[in-house]
N, C-alpha and C positions, 0 to 999 in steps of 0.2 A: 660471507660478509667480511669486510677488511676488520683488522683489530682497533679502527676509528674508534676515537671516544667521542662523545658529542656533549659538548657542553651544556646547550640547550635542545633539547627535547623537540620535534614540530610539531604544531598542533593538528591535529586530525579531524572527523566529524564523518557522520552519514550522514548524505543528502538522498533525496528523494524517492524515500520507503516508501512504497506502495506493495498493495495486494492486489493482485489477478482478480479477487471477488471479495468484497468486503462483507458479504451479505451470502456465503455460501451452503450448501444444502448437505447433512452431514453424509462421509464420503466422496464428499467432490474432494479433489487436488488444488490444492491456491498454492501461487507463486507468490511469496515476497520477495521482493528484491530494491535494489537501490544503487547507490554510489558511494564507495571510501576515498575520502578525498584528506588531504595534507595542505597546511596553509604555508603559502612560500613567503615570507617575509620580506623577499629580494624584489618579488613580482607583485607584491600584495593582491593575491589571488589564490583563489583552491585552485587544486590539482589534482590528478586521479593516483591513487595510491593501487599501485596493482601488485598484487602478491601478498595482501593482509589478511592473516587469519580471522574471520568470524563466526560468530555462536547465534543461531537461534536459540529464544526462551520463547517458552508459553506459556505462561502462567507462572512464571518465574523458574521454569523446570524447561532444564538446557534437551533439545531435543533436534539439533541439526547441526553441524561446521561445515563452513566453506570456505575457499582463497578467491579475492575481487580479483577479476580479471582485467582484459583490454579497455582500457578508460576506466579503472575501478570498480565495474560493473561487477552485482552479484546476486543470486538469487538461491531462494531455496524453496524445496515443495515440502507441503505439510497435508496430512490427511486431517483433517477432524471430526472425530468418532460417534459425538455428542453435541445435540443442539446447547446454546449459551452463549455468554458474552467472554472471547481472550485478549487477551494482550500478548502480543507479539511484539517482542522488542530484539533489536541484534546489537550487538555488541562488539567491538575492536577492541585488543587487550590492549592495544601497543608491543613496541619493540622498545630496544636500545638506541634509535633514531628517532622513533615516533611516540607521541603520549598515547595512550589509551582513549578513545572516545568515549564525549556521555555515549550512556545509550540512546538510542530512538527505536520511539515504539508505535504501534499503531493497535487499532481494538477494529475484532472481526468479530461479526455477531453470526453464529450457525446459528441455520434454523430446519426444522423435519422437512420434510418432501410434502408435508399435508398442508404445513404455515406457510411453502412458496403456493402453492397450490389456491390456497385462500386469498395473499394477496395478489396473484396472478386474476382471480376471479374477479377482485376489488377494481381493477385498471380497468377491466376491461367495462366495467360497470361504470367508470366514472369518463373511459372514453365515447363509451353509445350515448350516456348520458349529453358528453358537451359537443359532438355531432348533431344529436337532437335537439340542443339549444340553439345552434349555431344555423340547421336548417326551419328551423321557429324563428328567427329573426329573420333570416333572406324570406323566408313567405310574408311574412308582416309588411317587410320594406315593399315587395312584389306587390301587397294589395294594396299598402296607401299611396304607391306611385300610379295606379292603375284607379285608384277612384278620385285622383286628380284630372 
């Protein structure tokens, strides 16, 4: 980097944190990932910041770094050991160019292999269910067209 000083700082931000599974089963792999983007003041527009060092937390406990890539893009895998409610939040320190972003966070709820299990059992209970509602009305409309 040149020995530029920069008078004013740009402002930065992550955009559009997402997780692969927000609802995962412990020992799955989930991908967060997102965008580090810089606000151009010239453009009045974000931009992709590529080459930003970032920090996964979970639970406030730093457990991943990575650099935003081609259009800012970045992502990170995380195991989770134990069913519960985290927060995943990623963080940009900033540079000598750039401010530090807030953080943005998101909450992934692990659950055991028995609680997808049970609500997997729940769907399928409430889809037989609205089939059989749904062919209880076509019989209905069928007989009072028919006793017409």
């Amino acid at each position: 980097m040149s020995s530029e000083v920069f008078k004013t700082k740009l402002k930065t931000r992550i955009a559009g944190l997402y997780a692969s599974n927000a609802r995962p089963v412990t020992g799955e792999t989930v991908t967060i990932s997102g965008y580090l983007q810089w606000y151009d003041p010239e453009l009045r527009r974000w931009e992709p910041l590529e080459g930003g060092d970032l920090k996964l937390l979970i639970d406030g406990v730093e457990v991943g770094n990575t650099r935003s890539g081609y259009g800012g893009f970045f992502a990170f895998t995380h195991v989770f050991k134990e069913a519960g409610k985290y927060t995943a939040e990623v963080r940009y320190g900033g540079t000598r160019k750039y401010e530090p972003s807030d953080p943005s966070s998101i909450v992934i709820k692990v659950m055991t292999e028995e609680q997808r299990r049970k609500i997997i059992k729940l769907l399928r209970f409430v889809v037989i269910g609205f089939i059989l509602l749904i062919a209880a009305i076509v019989s209905i409309a069928i007989l009072l067209t028919l006793r017409e």
